[in-house]
Structures are given as structure tokens and as C-alpha cells.
N, C-alpha and C positions, 0 to 999 in steps of 0.2 A: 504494500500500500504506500502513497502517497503521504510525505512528512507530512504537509499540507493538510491533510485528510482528516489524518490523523489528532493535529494541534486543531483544527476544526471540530471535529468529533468529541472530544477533551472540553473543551468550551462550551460548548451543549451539554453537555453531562453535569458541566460545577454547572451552568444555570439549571437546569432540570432539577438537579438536588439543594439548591439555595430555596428554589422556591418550593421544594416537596418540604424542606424542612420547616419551614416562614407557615406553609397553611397544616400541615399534622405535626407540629409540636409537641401540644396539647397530648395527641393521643400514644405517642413514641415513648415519651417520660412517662405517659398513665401505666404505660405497660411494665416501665423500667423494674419496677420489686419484683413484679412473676416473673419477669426473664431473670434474677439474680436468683428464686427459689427454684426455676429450672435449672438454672446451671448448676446446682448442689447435684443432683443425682447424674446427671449428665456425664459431670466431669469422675465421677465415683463407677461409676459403668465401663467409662473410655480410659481414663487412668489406672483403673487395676486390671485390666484386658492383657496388659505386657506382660506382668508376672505369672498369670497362671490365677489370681484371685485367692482367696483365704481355704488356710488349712490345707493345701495339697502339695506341701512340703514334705521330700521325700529322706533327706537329715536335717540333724541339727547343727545350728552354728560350732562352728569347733576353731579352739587356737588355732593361732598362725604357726606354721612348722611340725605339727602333726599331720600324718597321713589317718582314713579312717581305719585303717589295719591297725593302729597301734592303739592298744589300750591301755586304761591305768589301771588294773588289779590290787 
């Protein structure tokens, strides 16, 4: 595409969202606490997704510099 087009296109966008902002204010901020009480469980779904989730821990933490073969009797 055209630089042109492009910086054209750009400058539509900030007007289109200046004035979406200037007339739903009101109803964006109204929303703002339910979207802060959604993002509680959201982020608890999507952030313990990496690990594997609670309790499916296969050992446990052990010092540095022991292997699990060795034990203390």
C-alpha cells in the first residue's frame, strides 16, 4: 500500500475514535468495574493454563545439589 494511504487511513481512525469517545463516554467508564470483575477470573483461567493448574505436581521441591535418587535415611 501507499504511504499516502496509509497516513490517510490513520487520520480517519484518530477522528472516528475522538468522536466515538466525545459521544459513548458515559457508557465505556459505566462498564469500566464489570470489565475489572471480569478480568479477575479471566486472567486466573489464562495464567495458570502454562503450569499444568493446581495439585498435578508430580514431586516435590527439593534442595539444590541433590538428585531424586538420593535420600536422607
Amino acid at each position: 500500500m501507499d504511504r499516502r494511504f496509509k497516513i490517510t487511513m490513520a487520520i480517519f481512525a484518530v477522528i472516528a475514535l475522538v468522536l466515538l469517545w466525545g459521544e459513548h463516554k458515559v457508557h465505556l467508564l459505566g462498564a469500566l468495574p464489570w470489565l475489572i470483575l471480569l478480568a479477575c477470573p479471566l486472567m486466573h483461567i489464562f495464567m495458570h493454563g502454562g503450569h499444568g493448574g493446581h495439585g498435578r505436581h508430580s514431586h516435590q521441591a527439593q534442595p539444590p545439589g541433590k538428585n531424586r535418587e538420593q535420600r536422607d535415611d
